[in-house]
N, C-alpha and C positions, 0 to 999 in steps of 0.2 A: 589424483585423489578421486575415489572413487565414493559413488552416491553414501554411504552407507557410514565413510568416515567425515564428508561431509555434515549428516547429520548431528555429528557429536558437536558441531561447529557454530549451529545455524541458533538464533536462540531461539525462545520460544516467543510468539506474538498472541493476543488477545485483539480480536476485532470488536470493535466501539458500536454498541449501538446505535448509537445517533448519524453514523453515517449509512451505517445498514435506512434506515428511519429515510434519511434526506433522500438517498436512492431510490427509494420508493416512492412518499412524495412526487420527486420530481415527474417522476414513470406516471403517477397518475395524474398530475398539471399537463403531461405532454397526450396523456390518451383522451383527456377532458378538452384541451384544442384542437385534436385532429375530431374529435366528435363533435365538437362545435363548430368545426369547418364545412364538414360533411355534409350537418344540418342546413346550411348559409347563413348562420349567423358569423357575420365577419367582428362585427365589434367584442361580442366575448371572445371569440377565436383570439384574438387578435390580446389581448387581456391575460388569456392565457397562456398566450406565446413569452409573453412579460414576465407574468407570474412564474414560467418556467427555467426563463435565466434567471432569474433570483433564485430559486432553489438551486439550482444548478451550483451557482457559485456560493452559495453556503457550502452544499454537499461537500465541495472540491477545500473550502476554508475550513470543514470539521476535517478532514482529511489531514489536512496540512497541520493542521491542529494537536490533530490524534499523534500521529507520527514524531511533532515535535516533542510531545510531551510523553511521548514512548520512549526519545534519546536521549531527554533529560534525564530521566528515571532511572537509564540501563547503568550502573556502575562498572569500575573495573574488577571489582568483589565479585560479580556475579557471574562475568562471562566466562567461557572457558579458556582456558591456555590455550592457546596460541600452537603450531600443528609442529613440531619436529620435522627439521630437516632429515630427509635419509641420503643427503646428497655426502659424500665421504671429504674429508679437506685437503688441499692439497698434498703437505705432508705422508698422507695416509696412503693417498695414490701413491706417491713417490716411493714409501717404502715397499709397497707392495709389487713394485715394476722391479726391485732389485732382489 
C-alpha cells in the first residue's frame, strides 16, 4: 500500500489547544529555571524546577485526555471501509494453473 492509498485510510485529527498551551507553559517554567540558575538563585531555580514537572505532567494527562476522548468520538459510521484484498483465493489460483 502505497502513501497515497494510505491516505484514503488515515482519518482526520484536530489538535487540542490546550496541549499546544501546556507545551509551552512548560518551555517557559523550564527557561525561567535555567535563568534563575544562571543568576544563582538556587531557591526559585529550584521552585521552578517543580513547577515544571507539574506542567509537564498535565501536558502529557491533556494528551492522554485529548486522545481518549478523540477514540471515544470516532464511530464505526465514520471511518472508512476497510482496504480490499487484491490477494486472489485459492480456488482462483487453482483454476488458473489448469
Amino acid at each position: 500500500m502505497n502513501q497515497y492509498e494510505m491516505d484514503d485510510y488515515v482519518l482526520p485529527r484536530r489538535r487540542s489547544p490546550w496541549v499546544l498551551a501546556g507545551a509551552g507553559g512548560t518551555a517557559a517554567i523550564l527557561l525561567g529555571g535555567l535563568l534563575a540558575f544562571k543568576k544563582g538563585n538556587q531557591n526559585l531555580s529550584q521552585h521552578m524546577m517543580r513547577a515544571r514537572v507539574v506542567a509537564q505532567g498535565a501536558t502529557v494527562a491533556l494528551m492522554a485526555g485529548t486522545a481518549g476522548v478523540a477514540s471515544l468520538g470516532a464511530s464505526d459510521e465514520t471511518a472508512p471501509p476497510a482496504p480490499q484484498s487484491k490477494r486472489k483465493s485459492q480456488p482462483e489460483m487453482q483454476s488458473e494453473m489448469q
